[in-house]
C-alpha positions as CSV (number, residue, x, y, z in Angstrom):
1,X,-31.0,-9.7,7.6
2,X,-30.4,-7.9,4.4
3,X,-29.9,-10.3,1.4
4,X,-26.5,-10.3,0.5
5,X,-25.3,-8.9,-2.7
6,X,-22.6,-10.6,-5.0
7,X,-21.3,-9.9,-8.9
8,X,-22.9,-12.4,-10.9
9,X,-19.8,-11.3,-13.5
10,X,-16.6,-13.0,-14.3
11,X,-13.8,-11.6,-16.7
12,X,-11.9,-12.2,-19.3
13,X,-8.9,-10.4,-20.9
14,X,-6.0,-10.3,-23.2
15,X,-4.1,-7.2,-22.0
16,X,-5.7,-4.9,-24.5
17,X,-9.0,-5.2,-23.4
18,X,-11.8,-6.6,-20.8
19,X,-15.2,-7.7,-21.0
20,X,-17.6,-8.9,-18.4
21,X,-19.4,-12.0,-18.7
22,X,-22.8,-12.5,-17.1
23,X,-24.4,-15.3,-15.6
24,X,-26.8,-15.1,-18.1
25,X,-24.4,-14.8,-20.7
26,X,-24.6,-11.0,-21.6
27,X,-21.4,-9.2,-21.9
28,X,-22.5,-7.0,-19.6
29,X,-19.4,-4.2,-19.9
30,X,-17.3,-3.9,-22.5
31,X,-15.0,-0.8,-23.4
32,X,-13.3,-0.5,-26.7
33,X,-11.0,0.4,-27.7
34,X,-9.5,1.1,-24.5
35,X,-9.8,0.2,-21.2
36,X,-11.2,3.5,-20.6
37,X,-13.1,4.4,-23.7
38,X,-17.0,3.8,-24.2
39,X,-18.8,0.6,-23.5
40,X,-19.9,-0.9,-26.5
41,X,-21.9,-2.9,-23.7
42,X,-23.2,-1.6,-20.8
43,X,-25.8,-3.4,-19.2
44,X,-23.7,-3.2,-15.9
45,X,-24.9,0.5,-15.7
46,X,-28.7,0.6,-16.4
47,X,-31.4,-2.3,-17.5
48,X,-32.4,-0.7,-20.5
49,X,-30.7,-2.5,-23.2
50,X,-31.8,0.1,-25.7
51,X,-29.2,2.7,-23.9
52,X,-26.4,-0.3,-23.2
53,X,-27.0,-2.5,-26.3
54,X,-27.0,-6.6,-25.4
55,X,-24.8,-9.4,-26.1
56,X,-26.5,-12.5,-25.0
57,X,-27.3,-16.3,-26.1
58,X,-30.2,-17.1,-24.5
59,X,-32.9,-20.3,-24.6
60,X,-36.4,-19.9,-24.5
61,X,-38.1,-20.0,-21.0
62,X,-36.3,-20.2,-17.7
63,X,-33.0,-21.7,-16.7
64,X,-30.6,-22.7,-14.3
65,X,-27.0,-21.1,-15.1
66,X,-23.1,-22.2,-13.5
67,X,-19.7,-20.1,-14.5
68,X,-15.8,-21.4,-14.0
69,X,-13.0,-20.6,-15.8
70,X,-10.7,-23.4,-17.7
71,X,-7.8,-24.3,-15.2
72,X,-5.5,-21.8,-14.4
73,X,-6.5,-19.7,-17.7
74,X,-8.2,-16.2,-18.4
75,X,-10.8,-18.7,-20.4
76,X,-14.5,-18.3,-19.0
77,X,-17.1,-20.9,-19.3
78,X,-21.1,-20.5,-18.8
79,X,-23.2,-23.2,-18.7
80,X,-27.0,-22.7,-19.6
81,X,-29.6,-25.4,-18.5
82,X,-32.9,-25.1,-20.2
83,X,-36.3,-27.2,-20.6
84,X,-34.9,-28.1,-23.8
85,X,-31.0,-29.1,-23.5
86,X,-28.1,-27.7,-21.8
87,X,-25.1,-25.5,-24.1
88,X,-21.8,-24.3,-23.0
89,X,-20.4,-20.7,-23.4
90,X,-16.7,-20.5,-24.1
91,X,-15.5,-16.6,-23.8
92,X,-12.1,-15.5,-23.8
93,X,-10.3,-12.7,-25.6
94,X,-7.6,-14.3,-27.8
95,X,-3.4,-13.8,-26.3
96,X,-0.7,-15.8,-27.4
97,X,3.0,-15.6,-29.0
98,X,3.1,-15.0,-32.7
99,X,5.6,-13.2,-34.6
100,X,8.4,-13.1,-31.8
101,X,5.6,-10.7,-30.4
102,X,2.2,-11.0,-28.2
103,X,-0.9,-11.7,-30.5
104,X,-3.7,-9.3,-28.3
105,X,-6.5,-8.3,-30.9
106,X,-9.5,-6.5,-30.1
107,X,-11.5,-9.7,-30.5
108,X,-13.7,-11.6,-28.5
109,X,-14.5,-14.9,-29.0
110,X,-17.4,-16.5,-28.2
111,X,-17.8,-20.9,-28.8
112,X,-21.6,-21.9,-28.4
113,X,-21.7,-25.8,-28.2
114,X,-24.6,-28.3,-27.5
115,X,-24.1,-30.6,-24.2
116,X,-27.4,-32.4,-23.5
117,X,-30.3,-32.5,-26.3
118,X,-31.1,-30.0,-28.3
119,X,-31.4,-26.9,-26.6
120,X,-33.1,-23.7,-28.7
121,X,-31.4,-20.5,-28.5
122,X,-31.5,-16.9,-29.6
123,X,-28.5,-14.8,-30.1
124,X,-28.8,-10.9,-29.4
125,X,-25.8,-8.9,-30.7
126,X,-26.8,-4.8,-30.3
127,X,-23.6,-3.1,-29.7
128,X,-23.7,0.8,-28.9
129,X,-21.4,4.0,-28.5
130,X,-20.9,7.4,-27.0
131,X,-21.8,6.0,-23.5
132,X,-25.5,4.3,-25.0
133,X,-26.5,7.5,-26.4
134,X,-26.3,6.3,-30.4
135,X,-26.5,3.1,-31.5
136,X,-24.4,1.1,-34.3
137,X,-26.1,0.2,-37.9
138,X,-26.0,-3.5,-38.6
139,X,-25.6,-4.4,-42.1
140,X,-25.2,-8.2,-43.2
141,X,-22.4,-9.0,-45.1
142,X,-21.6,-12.6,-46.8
143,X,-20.6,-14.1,-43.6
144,X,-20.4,-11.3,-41.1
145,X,-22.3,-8.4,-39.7
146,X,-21.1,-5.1,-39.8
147,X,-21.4,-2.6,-37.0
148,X,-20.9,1.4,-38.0
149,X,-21.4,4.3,-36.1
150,X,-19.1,7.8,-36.7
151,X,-16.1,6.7,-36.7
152,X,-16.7,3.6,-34.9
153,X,-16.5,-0.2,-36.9
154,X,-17.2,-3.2,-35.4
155,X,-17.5,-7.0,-37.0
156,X,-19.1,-9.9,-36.1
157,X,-18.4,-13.1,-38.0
158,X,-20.2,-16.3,-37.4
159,X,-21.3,-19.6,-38.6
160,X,-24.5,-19.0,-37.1
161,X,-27.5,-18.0,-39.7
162,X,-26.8,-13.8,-39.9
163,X,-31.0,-13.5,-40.1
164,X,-31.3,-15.6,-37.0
165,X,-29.2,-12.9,-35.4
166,X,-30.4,-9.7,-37.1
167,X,-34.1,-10.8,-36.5
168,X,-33.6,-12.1,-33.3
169,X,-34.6,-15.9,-33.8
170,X,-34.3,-19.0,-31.5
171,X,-32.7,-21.9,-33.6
172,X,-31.7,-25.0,-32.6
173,X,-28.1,-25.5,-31.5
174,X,-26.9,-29.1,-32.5
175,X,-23.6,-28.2,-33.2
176,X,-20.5,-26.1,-32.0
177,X,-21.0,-22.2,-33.4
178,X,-18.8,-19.2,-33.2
179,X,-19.2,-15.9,-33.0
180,X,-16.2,-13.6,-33.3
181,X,-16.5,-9.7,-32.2
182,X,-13.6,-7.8,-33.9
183,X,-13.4,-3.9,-33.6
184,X,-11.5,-2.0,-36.3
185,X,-10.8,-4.7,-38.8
186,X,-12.2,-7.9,-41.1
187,X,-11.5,-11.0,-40.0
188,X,-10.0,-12.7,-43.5
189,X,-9.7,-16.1,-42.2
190,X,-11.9,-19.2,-41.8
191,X,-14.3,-18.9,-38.6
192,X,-14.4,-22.4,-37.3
193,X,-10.6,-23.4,-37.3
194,X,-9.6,-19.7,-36.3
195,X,-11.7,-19.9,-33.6
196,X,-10.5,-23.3,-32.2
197,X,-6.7,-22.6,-32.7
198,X,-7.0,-19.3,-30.7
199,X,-8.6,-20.9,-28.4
200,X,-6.5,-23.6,-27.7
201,X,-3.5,-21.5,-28.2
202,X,-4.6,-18.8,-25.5
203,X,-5.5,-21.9,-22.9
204,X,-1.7,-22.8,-23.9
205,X,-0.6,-19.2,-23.1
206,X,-2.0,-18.6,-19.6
207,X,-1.2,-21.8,-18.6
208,X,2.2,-21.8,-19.3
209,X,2.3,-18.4,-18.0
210,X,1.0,-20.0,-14.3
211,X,3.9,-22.7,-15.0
212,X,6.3,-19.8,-15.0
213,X,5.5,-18.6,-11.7
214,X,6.4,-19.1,-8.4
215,X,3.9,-19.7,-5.8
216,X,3.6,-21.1,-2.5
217,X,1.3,-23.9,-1.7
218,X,-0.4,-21.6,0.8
219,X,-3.9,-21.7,-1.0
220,X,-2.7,-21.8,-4.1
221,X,-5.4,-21.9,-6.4
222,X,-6.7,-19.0,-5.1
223,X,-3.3,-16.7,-5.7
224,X,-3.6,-18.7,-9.1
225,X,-7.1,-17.0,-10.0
226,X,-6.0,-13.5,-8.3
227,X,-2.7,-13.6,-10.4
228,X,-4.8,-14.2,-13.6
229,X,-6.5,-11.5,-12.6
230,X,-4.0,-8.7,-12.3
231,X,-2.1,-9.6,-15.4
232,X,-5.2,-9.0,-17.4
233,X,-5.5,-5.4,-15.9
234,X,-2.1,-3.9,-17.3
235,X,-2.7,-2.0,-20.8
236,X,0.1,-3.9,-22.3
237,X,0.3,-1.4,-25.3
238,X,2.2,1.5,-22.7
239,X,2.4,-0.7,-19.3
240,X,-0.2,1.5,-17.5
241,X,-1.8,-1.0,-15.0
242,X,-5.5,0.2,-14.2
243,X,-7.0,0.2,-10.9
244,X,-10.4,-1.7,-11.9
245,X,-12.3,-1.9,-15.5
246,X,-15.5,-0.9,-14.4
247,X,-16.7,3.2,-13.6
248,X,-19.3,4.0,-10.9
249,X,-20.0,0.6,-9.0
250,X,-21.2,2.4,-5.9
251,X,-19.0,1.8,-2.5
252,X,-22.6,0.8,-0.7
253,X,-25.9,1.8,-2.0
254,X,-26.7,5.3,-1.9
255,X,-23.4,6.6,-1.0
256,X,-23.2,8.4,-4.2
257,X,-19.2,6.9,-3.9
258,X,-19.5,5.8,-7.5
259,X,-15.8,6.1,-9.1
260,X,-14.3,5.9,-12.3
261,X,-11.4,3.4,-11.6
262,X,-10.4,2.6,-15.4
263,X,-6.8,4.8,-14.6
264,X,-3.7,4.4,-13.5
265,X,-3.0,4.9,-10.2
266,X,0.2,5.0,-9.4
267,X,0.0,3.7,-6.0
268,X,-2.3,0.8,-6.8
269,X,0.5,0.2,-9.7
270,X,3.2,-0.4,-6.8
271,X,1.1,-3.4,-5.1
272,X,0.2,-5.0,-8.3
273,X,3.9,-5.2,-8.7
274,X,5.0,-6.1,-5.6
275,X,2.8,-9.0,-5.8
276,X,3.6,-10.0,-9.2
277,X,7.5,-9.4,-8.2
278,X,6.4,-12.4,-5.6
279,X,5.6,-14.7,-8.0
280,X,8.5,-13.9,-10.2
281,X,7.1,-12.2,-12.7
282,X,9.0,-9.0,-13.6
283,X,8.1,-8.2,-17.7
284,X,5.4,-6.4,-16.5
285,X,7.9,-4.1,-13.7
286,X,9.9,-3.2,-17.1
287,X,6.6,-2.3,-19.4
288,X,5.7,-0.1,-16.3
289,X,9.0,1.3,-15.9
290,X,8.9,2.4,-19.7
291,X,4.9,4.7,-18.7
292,X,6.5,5.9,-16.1
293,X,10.0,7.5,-17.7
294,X,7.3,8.8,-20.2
295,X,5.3,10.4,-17.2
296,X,8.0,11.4,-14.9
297,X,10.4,13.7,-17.6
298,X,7.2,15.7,-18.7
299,X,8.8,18.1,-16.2
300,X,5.8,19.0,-14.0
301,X,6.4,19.3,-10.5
302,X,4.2,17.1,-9.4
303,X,2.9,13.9,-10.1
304,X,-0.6,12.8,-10.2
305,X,-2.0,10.3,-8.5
306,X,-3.4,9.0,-11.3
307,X,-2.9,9.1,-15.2
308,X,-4.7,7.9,-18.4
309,X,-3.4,4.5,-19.7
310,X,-1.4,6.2,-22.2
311,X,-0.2,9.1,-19.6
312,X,-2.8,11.7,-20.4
313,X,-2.9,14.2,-17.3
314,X,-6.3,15.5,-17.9
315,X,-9.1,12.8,-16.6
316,X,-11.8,15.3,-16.1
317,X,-15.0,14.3,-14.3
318,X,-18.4,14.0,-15.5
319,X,-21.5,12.5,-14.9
320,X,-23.6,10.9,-17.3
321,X,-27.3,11.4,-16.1
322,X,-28.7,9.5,-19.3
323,X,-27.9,5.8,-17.5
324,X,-30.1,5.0,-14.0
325,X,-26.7,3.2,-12.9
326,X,-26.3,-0.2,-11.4
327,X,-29.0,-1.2,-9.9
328,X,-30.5,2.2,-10.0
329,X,-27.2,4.0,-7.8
330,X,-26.4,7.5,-9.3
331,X,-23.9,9.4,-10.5
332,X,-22.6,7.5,-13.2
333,X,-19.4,9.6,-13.5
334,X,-16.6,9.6,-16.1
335,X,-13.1,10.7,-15.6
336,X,-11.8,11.0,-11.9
337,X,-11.5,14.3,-10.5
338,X,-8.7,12.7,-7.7
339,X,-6.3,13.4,-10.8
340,X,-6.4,17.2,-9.4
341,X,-5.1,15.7,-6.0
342,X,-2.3,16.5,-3.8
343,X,-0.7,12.6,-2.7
344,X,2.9,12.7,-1.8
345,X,2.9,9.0,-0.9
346,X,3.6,8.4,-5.1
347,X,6.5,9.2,-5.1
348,X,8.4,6.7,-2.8
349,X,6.1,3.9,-4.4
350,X,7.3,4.8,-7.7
351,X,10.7,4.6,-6.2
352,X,9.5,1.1,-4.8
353,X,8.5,0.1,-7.8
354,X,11.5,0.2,-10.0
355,X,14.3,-1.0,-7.1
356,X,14.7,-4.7,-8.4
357,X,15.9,-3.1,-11.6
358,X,18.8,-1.6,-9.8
359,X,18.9,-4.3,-6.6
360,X,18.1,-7.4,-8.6
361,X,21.3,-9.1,-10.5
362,X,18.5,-10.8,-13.0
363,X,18.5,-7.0,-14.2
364,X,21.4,-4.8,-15.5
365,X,20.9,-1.6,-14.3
366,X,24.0,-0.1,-16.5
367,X,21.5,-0.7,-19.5
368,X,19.2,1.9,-18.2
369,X,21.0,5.4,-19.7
370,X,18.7,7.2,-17.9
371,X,18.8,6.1,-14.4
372,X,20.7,9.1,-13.3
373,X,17.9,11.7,-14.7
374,X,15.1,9.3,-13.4
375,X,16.5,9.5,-10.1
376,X,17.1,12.9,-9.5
377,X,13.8,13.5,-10.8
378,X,12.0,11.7,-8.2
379,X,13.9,12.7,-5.3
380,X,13.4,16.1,-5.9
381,X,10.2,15.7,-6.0
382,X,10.2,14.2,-2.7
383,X,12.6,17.2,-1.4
384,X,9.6,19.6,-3.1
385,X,6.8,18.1,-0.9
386,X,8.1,16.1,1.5
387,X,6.7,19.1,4.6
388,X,3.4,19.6,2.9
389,X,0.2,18.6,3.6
390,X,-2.0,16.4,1.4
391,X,-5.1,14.4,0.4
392,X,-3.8,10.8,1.7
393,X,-4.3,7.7,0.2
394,X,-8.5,7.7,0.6
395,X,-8.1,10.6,-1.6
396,X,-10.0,13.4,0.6
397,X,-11.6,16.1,-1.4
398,X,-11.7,18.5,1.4
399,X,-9.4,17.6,4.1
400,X,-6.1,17.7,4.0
401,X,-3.7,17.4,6.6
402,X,0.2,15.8,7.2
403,X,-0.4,12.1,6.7
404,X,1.3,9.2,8.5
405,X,1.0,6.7,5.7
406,X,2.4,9.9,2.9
407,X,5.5,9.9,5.1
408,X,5.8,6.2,5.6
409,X,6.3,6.1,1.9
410,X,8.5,9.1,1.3
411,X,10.6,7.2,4.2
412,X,10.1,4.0,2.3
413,X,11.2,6.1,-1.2
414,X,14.2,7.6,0.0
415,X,15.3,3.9,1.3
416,X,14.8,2.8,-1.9
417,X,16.7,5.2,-3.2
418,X,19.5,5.2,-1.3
419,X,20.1,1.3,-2.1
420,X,19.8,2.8,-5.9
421,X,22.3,5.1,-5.2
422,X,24.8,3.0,-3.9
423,X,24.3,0.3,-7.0
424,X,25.1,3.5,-9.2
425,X,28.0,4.9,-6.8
426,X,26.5,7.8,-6.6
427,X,27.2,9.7,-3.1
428,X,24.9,12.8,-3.8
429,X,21.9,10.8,-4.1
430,X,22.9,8.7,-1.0
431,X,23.1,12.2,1.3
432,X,19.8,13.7,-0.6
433,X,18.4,10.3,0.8
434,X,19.5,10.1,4.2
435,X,18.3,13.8,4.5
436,X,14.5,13.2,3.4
437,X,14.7,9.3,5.8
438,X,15.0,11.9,8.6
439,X,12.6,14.3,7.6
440,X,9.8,11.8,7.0
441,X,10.6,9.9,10.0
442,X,10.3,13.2,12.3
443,X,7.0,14.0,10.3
444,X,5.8,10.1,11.1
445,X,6.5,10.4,14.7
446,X,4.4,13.2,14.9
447,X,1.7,11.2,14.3
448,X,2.7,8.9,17.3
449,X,-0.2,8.9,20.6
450,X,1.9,7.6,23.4
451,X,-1.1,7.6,25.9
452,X,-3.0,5.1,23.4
453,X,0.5,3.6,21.8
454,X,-0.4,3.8,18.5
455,X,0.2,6.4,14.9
456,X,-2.6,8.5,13.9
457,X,-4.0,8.8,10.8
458,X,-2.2,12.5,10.8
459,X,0.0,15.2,12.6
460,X,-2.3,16.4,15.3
461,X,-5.4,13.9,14.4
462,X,-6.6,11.8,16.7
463,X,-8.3,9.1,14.1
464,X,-6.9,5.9,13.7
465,X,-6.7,4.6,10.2
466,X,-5.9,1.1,8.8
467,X,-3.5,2.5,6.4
468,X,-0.6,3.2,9.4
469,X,-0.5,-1.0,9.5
470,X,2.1,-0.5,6.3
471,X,4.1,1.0,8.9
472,X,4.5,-3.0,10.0
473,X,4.7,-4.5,7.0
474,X,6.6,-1.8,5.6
475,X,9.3,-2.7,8.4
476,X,9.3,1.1,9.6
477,X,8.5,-0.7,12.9
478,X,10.7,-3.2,13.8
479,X,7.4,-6.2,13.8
480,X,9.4,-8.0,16.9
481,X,9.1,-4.3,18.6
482,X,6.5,-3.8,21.6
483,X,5.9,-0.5,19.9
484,X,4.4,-2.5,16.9
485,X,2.4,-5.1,18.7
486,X,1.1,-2.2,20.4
487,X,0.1,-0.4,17.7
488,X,-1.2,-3.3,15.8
489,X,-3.4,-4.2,18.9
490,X,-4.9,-0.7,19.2
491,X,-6.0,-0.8,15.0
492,X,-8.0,-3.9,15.6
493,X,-9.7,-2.5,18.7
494,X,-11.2,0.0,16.4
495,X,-11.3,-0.7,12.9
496,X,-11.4,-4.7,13.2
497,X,-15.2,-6.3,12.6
498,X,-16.0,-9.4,13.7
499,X,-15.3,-11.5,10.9
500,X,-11.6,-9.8,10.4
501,X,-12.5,-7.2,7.8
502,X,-11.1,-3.8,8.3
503,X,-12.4,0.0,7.9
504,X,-10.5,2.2,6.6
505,X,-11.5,4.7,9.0
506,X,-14.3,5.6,11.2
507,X,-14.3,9.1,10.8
508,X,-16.1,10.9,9.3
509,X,-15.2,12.5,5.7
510,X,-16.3,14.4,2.6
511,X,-19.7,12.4,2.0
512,X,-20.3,11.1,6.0
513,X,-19.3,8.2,7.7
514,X,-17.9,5.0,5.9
515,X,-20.5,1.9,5.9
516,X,-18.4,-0.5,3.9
517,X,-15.0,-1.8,4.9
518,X,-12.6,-1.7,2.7
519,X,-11.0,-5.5,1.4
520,X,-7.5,-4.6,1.3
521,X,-7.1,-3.2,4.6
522,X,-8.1,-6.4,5.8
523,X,-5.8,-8.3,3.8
524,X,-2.9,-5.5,5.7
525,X,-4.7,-7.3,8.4
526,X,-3.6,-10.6,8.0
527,X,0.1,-9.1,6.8
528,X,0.6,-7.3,10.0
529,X,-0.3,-10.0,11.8
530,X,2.3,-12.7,9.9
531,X,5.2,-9.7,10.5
532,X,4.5,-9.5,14.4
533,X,4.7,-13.6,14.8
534,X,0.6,-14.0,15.3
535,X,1.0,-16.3,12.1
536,X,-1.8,-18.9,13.3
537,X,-4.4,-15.8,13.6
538,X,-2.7,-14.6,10.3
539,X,-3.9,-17.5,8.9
540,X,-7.8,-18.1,10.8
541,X,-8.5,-13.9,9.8
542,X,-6.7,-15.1,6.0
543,X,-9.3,-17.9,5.7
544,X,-12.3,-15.9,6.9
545,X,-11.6,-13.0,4.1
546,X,-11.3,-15.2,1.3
547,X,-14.8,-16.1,1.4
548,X,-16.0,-12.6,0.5
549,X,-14.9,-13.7,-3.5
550,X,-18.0,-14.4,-5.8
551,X,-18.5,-17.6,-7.2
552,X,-15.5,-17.3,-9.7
553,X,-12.9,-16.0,-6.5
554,X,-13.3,-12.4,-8.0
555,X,-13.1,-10.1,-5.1
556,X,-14.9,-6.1,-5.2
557,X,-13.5,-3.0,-3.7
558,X,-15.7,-2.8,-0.8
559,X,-17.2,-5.6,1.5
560,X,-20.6,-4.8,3.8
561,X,-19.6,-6.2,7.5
562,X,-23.1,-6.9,8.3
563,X,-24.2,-9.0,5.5
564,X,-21.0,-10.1,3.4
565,X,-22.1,-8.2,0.6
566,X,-19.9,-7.2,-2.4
567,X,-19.8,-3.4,-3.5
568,X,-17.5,-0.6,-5.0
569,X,-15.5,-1.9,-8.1
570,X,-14.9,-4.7,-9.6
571,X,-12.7,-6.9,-9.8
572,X,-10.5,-4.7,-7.7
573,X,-7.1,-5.2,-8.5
574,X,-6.4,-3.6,-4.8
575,X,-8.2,-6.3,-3.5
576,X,-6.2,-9.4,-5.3
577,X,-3.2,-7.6,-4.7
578,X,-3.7,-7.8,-0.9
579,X,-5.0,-11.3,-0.8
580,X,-1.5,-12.2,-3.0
581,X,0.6,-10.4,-0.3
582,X,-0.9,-11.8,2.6
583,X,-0.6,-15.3,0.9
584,X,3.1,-14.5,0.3
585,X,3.7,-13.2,3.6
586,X,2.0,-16.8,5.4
587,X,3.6,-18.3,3.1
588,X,7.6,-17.1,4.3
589,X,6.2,-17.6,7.9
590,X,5.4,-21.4,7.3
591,X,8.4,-22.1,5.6
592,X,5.9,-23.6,2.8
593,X,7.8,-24.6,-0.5
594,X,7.5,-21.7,-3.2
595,X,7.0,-24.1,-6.8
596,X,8.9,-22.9,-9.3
């Protein structure tokens, strides 16, 4: 049996930034001073630490090594056991209220404290630039170290001896020591009670922001972790939300499906807030709504699928044939040539998206100036594609063809619109919507295979895709319907494994046959199967998916059928988005208590 492969990562995050934390300690991906900007730390993307630089606090000899995070906080612990002693890791990237306003620095924080003996450690800090092809100069200051390259500045300040660091020296740890990473600026205040402040005044932020939520005591602490998770991957500064923080974690090895995910999509955006929406968080739905006024009255005719965290439209697509790539799996690619893509699913999702603001009385929709623009904007571009052909959700590069799940969501979108029109009294939007609902529902049934009672992936295809179950859970088909049970029966025939994960497809597409099922169809999966009333398999298939999570509950892109194995991205926000959802959607059909 092939050995099965986990992420031996977990995350932490402030909304600014992320970094990866390795078992071994080594923030092993790091990006400033964006989500998608260089890593400053790389070692996810080749084992030469000369081309990634190193950030690591290591003992001599071997060692045993456990990670968790603090309760219900974005605060990441790493425990090292050594011949010598055991020491704790504390990493977490400072967030909190200060000023009326959120306190999100480019700082990471790192605590270093004795737990058994006297353990001896050596603390590596190498950071690099420009993708590992230059490294930073190191110059010792009175109690920092500063990092320079072009126009990049980093500082590292630290109670720890600066020669221990610079000349790479095991030293005894017998009490607590901080490091501090800052990019851009000095730290001007004292290390030690700086450090332990922000730290306990970030634990107090995340957990009061868990407090503030509403979530059902359907496995709870695993929504917890996946909610922590999400929140951490919106770019706070414009409201983008990206898709993953990590570029070219390959789908399975050798499938050369090694994508940059560090953009917004803006379907991926729609779950993420769907399933925050669940848990009653909606700050994040108006950050988002403020991107995407910025994106949508740039007066293209399209949108993108996908945009830079700050809206840029070109995310050109390179490779970077310096780095070997993780665990040795090439291209290591840069920017995300699906940008060029035709999806005309977006629309409706951005539609989707922003209908609590106009359906929800906890919002006042009359303090939006611009809803009348907004909305005419997007329906028209609806009305402008809604009977062409396009690349889908999987994003072919090839193929292109009239796709069930685009129309389900134009469908969706002009529902969504219509209830937006009549909050605004505005009949002319209401018959634009009821006009494109009929077009997208002819286009959908279409896709329909009476012989074999289910929707095809497309007009005239005969592949089934796992996509189509939205038409369930999207209430297109009435779930009570035979027409749904029927359909829903005929996906799991083909797509289902086993062990209840999901392909997307089977077909083959623009690089072969998929090998890896995708996570998210299989928590549609467990969604479809709450909507229809097969809530106790709901809940067996629900059960047997959450234990592809690593040993934190982070959950990748892609999961191997035959041996468990993690691959693709990661964390995937798509993937916690449909383990939230399918919580959500057990949750309603137990009747379990949502705690507010």
């Amino acid at each position: 049996m092939t050995e099965k492969h986990l992420y031996g990562t977990g995350i932490v995050g402030n909304c600014a930034f992320i970094a990866h934390v390795n078992l071994n300690t080594d923030i092993s991906w790091l990006c400033w001073p964006r989500f998608d900007s260089s890593f400053v730390f790389g070692s996810l993307l080749d084992t030469d630490k000369e081309k990634t630089g190193e950030f690591s606090i290591l003992p001599q000899g071997d060692f045993t090594t456990k990670q968790y995070y603090i309760e219900n906080t974005n605060v990441l612990r790493t425990e090292i056991t050594a011949e010598d002693g055991t020491y704790r890791v504390t990493d977490f990237a400072p967030r909190f209220k200060e000023n009326d306003r959120y306190f999100k620095p480019l700082m990471l924080i790192r605590k270093v404290e004795p737990i058994v003996g006297n353990p001896r450690i050596k603390v590596k800090c190498k950071p690099v630039y420009d993708y590992g092809k230059r490294k930073m100069k190191a110059t010792m200051g009175s109690n920092h170290i500063s990092f320079t390259g072009d126009t990049e500045n980093m500082q590292l300040s630290t109670n720890i001896s600066l020669n221990y660091i610079l000349d790479e020296k095991y030293f005894v740890l017998n009490e607590a020591k901080y490091l501090i990473l800052i990019y851009g600026y000095e730290l001007n205040k004292p290390i030690n009670s700086t450090a332990e402040r922000f730290l306990k005044d970030t634990i107090a932020y995340w957990r009061l922001w868990i407090k503030h939520s509403s979530i059902a005591s359907f496995y709870q602490p695993i929504v917890i972790r996946s909610a922590l998770v999400l929140k951490i991957h919106q770019y706070e500064d414009t409201g983008a939300i990206i898709a993953a923080s990590t570029t070219s974690l390959p789908e399975h090895p050798g499938s050369t499906r090694n994508w940059d995910y560090r953009y917004c999509w803006l379907r991926d955006s729609f779950y993420v807030l769907t399933s925050l929406n669940h848990i009653g968080h909606f700050e994040e739905m108006e950050k988002y709504f403020n991107y995407l006024s910025d994106i949508s009255f740039a007066n293209d005719k399209r949108y993108q699928p996908l945009y830079g965290i700050a809206g840029e439209r070109d995310i050109t697509e390179y490779t970077l044939d310096h780095l070997s790539g993780y665990q040795g799996e090439q291209p290591v690619r840069v920017g995300n040539q699906a940008s060029e893509h035709i999806q005309n699913d977006i629309y409706g999702q951005v539609l989707i998206s922003m209908l609590p603001l106009y359906t929800d009385h906890r919002f006042v929709f009359s303090e939006r100036s611009d809803s009348l623009k907004w909305i005419d904007h997007v329906l028209s571009k609806i009305e402008s594609t809604i009977d062409e052909k396009d690349a889908g959700i999987w994003e072919f590069r090839n193929i292109a063809n009239m796709h069930c799940y685009s129309n389900l969501f134009q469908w969706a979108g002009a529902h969504a619109a219509l209830k937006m029109a009549k909050t605004i009294g505005n009949k002319d939007f209401e018959d634009r919507a009821n006009v494109l609902i009929e077009k997208a529902s002819a286009h959908i049934e279409a896709c329909y295979d009476p012989v074999r009672k289910v929707y095809t992936n497309g007009v005239g295809s005969p592949h089934l895709d796992a996509s189509t179950l939205q038409l369930i859970v999207m209430n297109y088909l009435d779930p009570a319907s035979q027409k749904a049970k029927d359909h829903l029966i005929a996906l799991e025939k083909e797509l289902k494994t086993e062990d209840g994960l999901f392909y997307r497809y089977l077909h083959a597409d623009d690089f072969g046959k998929p090998k890896t099922t995708f996570l998210i169809c299989a928590f549609w999966y467990v969604e479809a199967l709450a909507c229809v009333g097969r809530t106790d398999e709901a809940i067996k298939e629900f059960e047997n998916i959450i234990k592809y999570c690593n040993h934190l509950m982070l959950f990748s892109e892609d999961v191997d059928a035959k041996s468990g194995s993690q691959w693709g991205n990661f964390p995937q926000a798509y993937s916690h988005v449909g383990l939230m959802n399918a919580a959500y959607r057990i949750a309603i059909k137990l009747d379990r208590p949502i705690f507010l």
